[in-house]
BADREN-766390 format. One record per residue (C-alpha): residue in three letters; chain; y, z, x. Coordinates in Angstrom, 2 decimals. Layout:
   resn   chain         v         w         u
    ala       A         Y         Z         X
...
END
This chain:
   resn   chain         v         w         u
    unk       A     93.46    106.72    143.40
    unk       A     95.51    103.24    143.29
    unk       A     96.26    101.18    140.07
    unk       A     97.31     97.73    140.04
    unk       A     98.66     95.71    137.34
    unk       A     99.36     92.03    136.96
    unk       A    101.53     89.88    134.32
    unk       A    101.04     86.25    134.29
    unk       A    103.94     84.40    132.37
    unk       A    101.96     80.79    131.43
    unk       A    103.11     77.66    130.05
    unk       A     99.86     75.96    127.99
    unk       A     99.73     72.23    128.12
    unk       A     98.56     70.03    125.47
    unk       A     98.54     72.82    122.76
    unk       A     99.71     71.86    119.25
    unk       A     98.55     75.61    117.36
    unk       A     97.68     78.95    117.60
    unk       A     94.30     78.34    117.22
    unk       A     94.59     75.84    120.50
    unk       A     96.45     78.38    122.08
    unk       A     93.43     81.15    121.70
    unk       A     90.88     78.25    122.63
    unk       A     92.64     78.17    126.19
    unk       A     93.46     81.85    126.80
    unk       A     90.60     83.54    125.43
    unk       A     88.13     81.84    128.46
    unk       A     90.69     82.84    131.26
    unk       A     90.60     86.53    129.82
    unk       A     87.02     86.57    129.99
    unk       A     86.48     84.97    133.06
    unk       A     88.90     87.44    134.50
    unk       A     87.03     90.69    132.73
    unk       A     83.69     89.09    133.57
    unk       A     84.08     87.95    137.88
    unk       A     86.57     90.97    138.86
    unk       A     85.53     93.96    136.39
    unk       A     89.57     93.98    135.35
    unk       A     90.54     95.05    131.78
    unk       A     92.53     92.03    130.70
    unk       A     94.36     90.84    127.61
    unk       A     97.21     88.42    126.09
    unk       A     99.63     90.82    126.00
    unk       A    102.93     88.70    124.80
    unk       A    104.37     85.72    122.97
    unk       A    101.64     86.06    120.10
    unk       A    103.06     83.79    118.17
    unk       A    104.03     80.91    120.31
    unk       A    101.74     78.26    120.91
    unk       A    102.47     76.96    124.26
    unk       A    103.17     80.47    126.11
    unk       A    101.33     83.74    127.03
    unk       A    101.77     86.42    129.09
    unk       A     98.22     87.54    130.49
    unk       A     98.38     91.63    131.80
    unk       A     95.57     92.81    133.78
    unk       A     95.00     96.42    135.52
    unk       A     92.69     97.33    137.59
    unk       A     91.83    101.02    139.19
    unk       A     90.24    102.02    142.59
    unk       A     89.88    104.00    145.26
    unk       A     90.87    101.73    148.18
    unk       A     93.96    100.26    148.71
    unk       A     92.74     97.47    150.31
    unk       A     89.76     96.82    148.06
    unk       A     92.19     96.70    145.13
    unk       A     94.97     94.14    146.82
    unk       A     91.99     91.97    147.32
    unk       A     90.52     91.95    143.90
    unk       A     94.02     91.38    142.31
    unk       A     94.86     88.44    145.10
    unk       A     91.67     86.62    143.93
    unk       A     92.67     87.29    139.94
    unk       A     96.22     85.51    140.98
    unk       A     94.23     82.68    142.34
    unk       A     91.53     82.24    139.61
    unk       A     94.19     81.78    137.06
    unk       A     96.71     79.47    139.23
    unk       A     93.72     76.90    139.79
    unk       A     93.43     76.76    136.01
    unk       A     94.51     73.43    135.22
    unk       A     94.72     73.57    132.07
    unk       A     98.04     76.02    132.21
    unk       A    101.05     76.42    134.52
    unk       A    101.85     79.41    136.32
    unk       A    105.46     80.22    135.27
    unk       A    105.43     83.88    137.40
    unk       A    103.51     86.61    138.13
    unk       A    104.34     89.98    138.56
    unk       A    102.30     92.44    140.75
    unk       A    102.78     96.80    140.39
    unk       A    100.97     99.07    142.46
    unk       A    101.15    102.32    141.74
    unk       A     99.09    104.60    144.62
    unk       A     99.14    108.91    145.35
    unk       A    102.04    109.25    146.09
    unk       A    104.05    107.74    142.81
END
């Protein structure tokens, strides 16, 4: 069994509220749940308006299988261009952890 995780640090553009802020991040969390069958969610900076950290994780049973879901989930949400990619930070955690 192999379990990935991502973190995407974003910077939102021309967002002025929270409410903004959920109107942008909320449709890149679904879209991620929906295409790649990943549990997603905004998982820091709550309360800023013009930052969120995005987690992901995904579990398989093939190594290879898994890179390549989490590869596509990295570029789904760096074509957005409604938010800047700040970083991104990949674990992957396999048998023998």
């Amino acid at each position: 069994m192999y379990v990935g995780t991502l973190s995407f640090d974003l910077l939102l553009g021309d967002v002025h509220s929270l409410k903004e802020k959920r109107s942008v991040v909320r449709p890149i969390v679904a879209e991620l749940q929906r295409k790649y069958a990943v549990s997603a969610a905004e998982v820091e900076h709550m309360n800023l308006h013009r930052r969120a950290v995005v987690g992901l994780a995904m579990v398989s049973g093939d190594a290879g299988h898994l890179s390549d879901v989490l590869d596509r989930c990295e570029r789904l949400v760096a074509g957005r261009p409604e938010v800047e990619l700040l970083s991104v930070r990949r674990r992957f955690h396999g048998d023998d952890d």
